[in-house]
C-alpha positions in Angstrom: -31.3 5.1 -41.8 -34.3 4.5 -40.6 -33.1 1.9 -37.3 -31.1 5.2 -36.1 -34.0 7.4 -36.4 -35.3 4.5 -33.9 -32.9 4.7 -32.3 -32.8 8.6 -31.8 -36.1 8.3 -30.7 -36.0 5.5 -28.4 -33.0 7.2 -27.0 -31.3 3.6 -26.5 -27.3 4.2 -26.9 -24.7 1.2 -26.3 -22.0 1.9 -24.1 -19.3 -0.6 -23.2 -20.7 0.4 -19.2 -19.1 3.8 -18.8 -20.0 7.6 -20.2 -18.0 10.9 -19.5 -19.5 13.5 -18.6 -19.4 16.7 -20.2 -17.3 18.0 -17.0 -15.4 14.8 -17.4 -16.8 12.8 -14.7 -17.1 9.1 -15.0 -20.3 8.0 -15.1 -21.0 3.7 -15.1 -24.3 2.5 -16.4 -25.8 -1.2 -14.9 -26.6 -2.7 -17.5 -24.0 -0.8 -20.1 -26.7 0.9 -21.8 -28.0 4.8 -21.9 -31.5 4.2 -21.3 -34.5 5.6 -19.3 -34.7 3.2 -15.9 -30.8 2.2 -16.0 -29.1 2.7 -12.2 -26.4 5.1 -12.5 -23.1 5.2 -10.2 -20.2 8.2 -9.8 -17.1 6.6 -10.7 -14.7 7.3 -7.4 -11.0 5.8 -8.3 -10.7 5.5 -4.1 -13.8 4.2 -3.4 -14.3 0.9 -2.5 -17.9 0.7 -4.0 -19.8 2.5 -6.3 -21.7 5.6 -5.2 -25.1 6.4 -6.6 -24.9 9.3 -8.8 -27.1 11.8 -6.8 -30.3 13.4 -8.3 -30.1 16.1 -11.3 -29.6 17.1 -14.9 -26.6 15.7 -16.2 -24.6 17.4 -19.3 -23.4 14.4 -21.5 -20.4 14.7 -23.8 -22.3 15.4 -27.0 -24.3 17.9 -24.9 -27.4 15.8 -24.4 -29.3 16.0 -20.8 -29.7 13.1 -18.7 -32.0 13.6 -15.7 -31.3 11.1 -12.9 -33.2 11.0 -9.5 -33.0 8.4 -7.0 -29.8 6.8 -9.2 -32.1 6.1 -12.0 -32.4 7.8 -15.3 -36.0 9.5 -15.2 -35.0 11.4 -18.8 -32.8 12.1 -21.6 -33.1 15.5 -23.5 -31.6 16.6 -26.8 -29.0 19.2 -26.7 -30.1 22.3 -25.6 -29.3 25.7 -28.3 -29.5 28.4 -25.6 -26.0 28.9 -23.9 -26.9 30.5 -21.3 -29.1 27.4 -19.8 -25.7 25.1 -20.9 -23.6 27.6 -18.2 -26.2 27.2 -15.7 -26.6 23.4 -15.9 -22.8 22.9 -16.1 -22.4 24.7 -13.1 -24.7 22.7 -11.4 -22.9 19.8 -12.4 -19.5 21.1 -11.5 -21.3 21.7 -8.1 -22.7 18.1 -7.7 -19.4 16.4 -9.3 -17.6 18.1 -5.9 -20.5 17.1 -3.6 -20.1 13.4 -4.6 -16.0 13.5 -4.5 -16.4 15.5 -1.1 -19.0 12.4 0.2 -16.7 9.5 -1.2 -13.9 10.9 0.7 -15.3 11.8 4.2 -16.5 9.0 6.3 -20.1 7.6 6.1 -20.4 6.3 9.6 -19.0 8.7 12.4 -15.8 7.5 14.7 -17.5 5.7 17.8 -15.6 7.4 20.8 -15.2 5.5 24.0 -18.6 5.4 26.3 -16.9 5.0 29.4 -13.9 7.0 30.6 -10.5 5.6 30.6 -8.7 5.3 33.7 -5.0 6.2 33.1 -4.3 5.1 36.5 -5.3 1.4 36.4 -3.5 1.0 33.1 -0.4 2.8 34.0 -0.4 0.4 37.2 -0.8 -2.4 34.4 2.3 -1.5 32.9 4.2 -1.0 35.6 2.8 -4.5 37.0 3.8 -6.3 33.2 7.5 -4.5 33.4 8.6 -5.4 36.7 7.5 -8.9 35.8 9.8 -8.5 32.7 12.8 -7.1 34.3 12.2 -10.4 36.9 12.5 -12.7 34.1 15.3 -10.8 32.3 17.7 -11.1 36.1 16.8 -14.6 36.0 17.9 -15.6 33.3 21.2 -13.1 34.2 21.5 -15.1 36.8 21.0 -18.5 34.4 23.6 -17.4 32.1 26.7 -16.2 34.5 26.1 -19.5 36.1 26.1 -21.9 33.4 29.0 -19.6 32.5 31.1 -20.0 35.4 30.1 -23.8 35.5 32.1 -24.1 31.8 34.8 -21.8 33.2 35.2 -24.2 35.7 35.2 -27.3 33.7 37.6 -25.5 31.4 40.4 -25.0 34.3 39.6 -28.7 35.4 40.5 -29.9 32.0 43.3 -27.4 31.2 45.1 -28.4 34.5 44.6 -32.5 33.7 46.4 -32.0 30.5 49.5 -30.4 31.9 49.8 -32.5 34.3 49.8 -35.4 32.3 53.4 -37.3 32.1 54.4 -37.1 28.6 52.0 -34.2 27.3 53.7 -31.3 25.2 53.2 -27.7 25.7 52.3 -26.4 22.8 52.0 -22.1 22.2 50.5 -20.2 19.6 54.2 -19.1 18.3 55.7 -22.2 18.3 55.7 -25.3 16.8 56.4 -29.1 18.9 59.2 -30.6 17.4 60.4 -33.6 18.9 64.2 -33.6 19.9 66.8 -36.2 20.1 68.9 -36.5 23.3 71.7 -34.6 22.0 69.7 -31.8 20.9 68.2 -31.9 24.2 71.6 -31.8 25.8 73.0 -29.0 23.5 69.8 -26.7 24.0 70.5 -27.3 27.9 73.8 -26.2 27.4 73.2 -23.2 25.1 70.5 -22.2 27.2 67.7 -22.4 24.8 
């Protein structure tokens, strides 16, 4: 009983590193503890690292104040009985919450435009320049390809034309098969016509 009136006192709460908000905004503690002096950051799921949480009275989840400035917490305050002063600090919170989602989203350094201008010409030149250079290639090797290709045709009739002139050789189709005859067959498919 009496370490949690210490406690209460001291204001020193454990957290595993993160609080909520009373507007539900993540809040994560260095150091994982609610303390006066601990560095606070806004927890941005996009972000790609943590954001200070920007100076203010914060409204905890059991209605406490925390009062950061500079990302550090200056104060923590009981829970406040007037409603009307809870409306008007939860408004300001709502109001910062957007402020810091609004600055984790836009861009912190500005897009550098180009100092000097372009010149369209020059470049489309360039390209022109780089494609005519491409089409040469490409007709070369046009020019590669239906000679190598008429080189093979070539060697193809040479060979063709060896092998049926060659005494002995059989003609052979795609619809019929070589079967070799005796001499009367021979005679009787001369007579017969076959």
């Amino acid at each position: 009983m009496m370490l949690d009136k210490l406690k209460k006192l001291l204001k020193i709460v454990k957290f595993a590193g993160t609080l909520t908000l009373k507007d539900g905004t993540e809040i994560q503690l260095e150091g994982g503890s609610l303390e006066v002096g601990v560095k606070c950051y806004v927890v941005v799921p996009d972000a790609t690292e943590p954001m200070v949480l920007p100076d203010g009275d914060y409204i905890l989840e059991d209605e406490s104040i925390m009062v950061v400035k500079e990302g550090v917490i200056t104060e923590l305050k009981d829970k406040i009985e007037e409603p009307e002063e809870v409306i008007v600090e939860e408004e300001a919170v709502v109001e910062q919450s957007a402020e810091v989602v609004e600055q984790a989203v836009e861009p912190t350094e500005p897009i550098e435009e180009p100092t000097e201008p372009v010149d369209l010409e020059t470049k489309i030149t360039d390209l022109e320049n780089r494609l005519a250079a491409i089409e040469k290639s490409m007709m070369e090797k046009q020019t590669e390809l239906v000679q190598s290709s008429e080189k093979l045709a070539e060697e193809f009739n040479s060979l063709k034309e060896k092998l049926t002139n060659t005494d002995g050789a059989v003609k052979l189709s795609s619809t019929k098969k070589a079967v070799e005859l005796t001499a009367a067959e021979i005679r009787y498919r001369k007579i017969k016509g076959i």
